[in-house]
C-alpha positions, 0 to 999 in steps of 0.5 A: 694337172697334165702337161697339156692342160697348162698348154691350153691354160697357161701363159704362153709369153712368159709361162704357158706349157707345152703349146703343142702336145706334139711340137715340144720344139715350140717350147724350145723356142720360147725358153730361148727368147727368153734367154734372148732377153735376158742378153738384149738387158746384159749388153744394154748395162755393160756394152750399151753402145754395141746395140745402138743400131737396134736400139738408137739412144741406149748409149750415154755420152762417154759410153765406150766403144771397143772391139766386143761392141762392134761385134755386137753391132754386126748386122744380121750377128745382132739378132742374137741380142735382139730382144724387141724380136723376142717379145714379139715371139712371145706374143705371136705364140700367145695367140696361137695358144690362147685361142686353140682350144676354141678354133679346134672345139668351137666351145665360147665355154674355153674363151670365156674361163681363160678370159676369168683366168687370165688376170690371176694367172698372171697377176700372181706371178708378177706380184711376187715378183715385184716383191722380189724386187722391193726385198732386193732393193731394201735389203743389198740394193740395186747397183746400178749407180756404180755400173753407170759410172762405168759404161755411161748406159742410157738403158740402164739409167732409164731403169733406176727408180724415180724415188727411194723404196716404198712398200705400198708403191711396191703393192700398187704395182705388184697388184695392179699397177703393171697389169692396168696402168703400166707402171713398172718401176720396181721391176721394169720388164713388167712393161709387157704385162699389160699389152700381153693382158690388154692383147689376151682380152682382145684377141678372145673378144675376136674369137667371139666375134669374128664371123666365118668364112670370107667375111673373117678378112672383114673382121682382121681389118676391123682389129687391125684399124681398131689397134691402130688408132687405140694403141699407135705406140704399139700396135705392132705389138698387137697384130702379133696376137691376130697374127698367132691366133690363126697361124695354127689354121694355116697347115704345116709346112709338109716340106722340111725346106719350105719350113727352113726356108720360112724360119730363115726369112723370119729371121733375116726379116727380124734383123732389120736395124738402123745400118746402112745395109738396110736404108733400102727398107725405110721406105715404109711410112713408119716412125722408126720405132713402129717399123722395128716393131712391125719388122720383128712381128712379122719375122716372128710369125715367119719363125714360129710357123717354120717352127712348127714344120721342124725348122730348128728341131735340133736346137729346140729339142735339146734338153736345155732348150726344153729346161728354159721352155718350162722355166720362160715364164718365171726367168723373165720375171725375175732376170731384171731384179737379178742383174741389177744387183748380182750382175751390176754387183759383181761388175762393179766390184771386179773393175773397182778392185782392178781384178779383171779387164772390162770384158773380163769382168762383163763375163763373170758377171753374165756367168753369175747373173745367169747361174743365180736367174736360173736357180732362183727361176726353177724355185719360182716356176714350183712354188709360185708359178704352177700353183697360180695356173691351178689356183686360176683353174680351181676358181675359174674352171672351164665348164664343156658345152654339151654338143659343141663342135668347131665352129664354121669357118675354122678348121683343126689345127694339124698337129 
């Protein structure tokens, strides 16, 4: 399967291919949100009151509170962390990719095979990775108690499994417990499985539906009140889908300033948090929660449209970049599993044998857990991720419409 085919079929939150045949940068910025989130986690379990500003409550009472966590609370600084921002490029990204194909062909054939696809594609994945987390969990354990002890993180006692292991709790969720009724004990960062499955199914019924021309403003609001009142603890979330799914109509930035300009604005939009600084924008009639979530969407729809003008190009293109691009899909899946036992492992062990200070032994543990996450991400993106794009394509192939052209009311996307 070429490059481009993945792009059109596979996932992009946590695996698609190549989202523009001609904007490899794009794929850049997906491996970098992916990193992103695997660092909002790492400082969440060893410096949980650093983010308290992003994240109200994740901090425990005795939770300490030195220099390095008033660096990490420095605002504008903290959206290097900012994983909620993240998640909502992955999803802005995943309408864009998912309805491509079909804005630019018009062909319902293309909507209705990724429709069949989309639940093999990523339910493979996810059940292999909820085994990873039940053989890790019965075999070296989870850390997490000893590393409590030592930070008082609420975000990481919020992670710890309500009982001990069980294997068919452990099946139920791998096979459809993250997908349909979001459980996602074993492996927590499987909560944005199911609103990137719910979001993908949505967003290819609007496709479908929507009508052209100046009625398709009539059909947004429809969707837009639709999630509103369906979903009220995400929606935000869920605007992110119809968000992308019609930033590829709208034409580049011609101009590398107006890209920069877009990006930036993007970003400083996505760093709102509770800081004084920023009171001035709880003006918004939204419980605080909901107004992060709608900041961070809006702001990742400002990057990825900067994105595709050039904005970031060095870093995006940089082979690392594009490495971690090919590998997003799988190093989220398996980064939680990973520093619950490699990075709370090696924490807990450099503190309790009094081999390192508390950032010391913070740093090689981020050293080892991301060296293991990324090892362990390339093995899994050949052997289980790829052929899972294929096997959905094998069962579910997308048959042309002869004759079909793009439909009325849409328009290419530049490339």
């Amino acid at each position: 399967m070429c490059q481009a085919e993945r792009g059109i079929l596979a996932h992009p939150l946590y695996g698609w291919g190549n989202f523009l045949d001609k904007d490899k940068h794009a794929d850049g910025l997906r491996g970098i949100a992916a990193f992103t989130v695997f660092i909002s986690h790492f400082l969440l379990a060893f410096f949980p009151a650093g983010l308290v500003l992003l994240f109200p409550g994740v901090a425990g009472e005795g939770a300490l509170v030195g220099k390095v966590e008033q660096v990490i609370n420095t605002p504008f600084l903290s959206l290097l962390w900012n994983g909620r921002f993240s998640v909502s490029v992955f999803f802005v990204l995943s309408g864009y990719v998912l309805t491509k194909a079909f804005v630019e062909r018009g062909d319902p054939e293309i909507l209705r095979a990724m429709a069949a696809q989309r639940y093999l594609r990523l339910g493979i994945p996810v059940f292999f990775s909820v085994a990873l987390a039940f053989v890790l969990m019965t075999t070296v354990g989870y850390k997490i108690d000893g590393t409590l002890a030592l930070t008082s993180s609420a975000w990481l006692l919020s992670q710890k499994l309500p009982s001990g292991p069980d294997v068919w709790a452990a099946l139920r969720e791998g096979l459809y417990g993250s997908m349909v009724t979001d459980q996602h004990y074993y492996n927590p960062a499987l909560w944005t499985m199911r609103m990137e499955f719910i979001g993908s199914m949505l967003i290819f019924a609007y496709r479908l539906i929507a009508w052209p021309g100046r009625r398709s403003i009539l059909a947004a609001t429809i969707y837009v009140a639709l999630i509103f009142f369906l979903v009220p603890q995400f929606w935000p979330f869920y605007l992110a889908f119809l968000l992308g799914s019609h930033i590829g109509e709208w034409p580049r930035p011609q101009r590398k300033v107006v890209a920069w300009f877009t990006a930036i604005a993007g970003l400083a939009l996505a760093s709102v948090d509770a800081s004084p600084m920023f009171s001035w924008m709880n003006a918004l009639p939204l419980e605080l929660e909901t107004r992060f979530q709608l900041y961070c969407v809006l702001g990742g729809a400002l990057v990825v449209y900067g994105v595709r003008g050039g904005a970031f190009s060095l870093l995006l293109g940089s082979p690392f970049a594009q490495f971690l691009g090919r590998i997003s899909f799988p190093f989220y899946l398996v980064h939680l599993p990973i520093l619950f036992t490699v990075g709370c492992g090696t924490f807990n062990w450099l503190l309790q044998e009094r081999l390192a200070s508390r950032s010391a032994a913070a740093s090689a543990a981020f050293v080892a857990t991301s060296a293991v996450i990324i090892v362990v991400a390339w093995a899994f993106e050949k052997v289980i991720d790829t052929p899972a794009i294929r096997f959905a394509k094998f069962l579910f192939p997308t048959r042309r419409v002869a004759g079909a052209t793009p439909s009325a009311g849409t328009r290419p996307v530049l490339a």
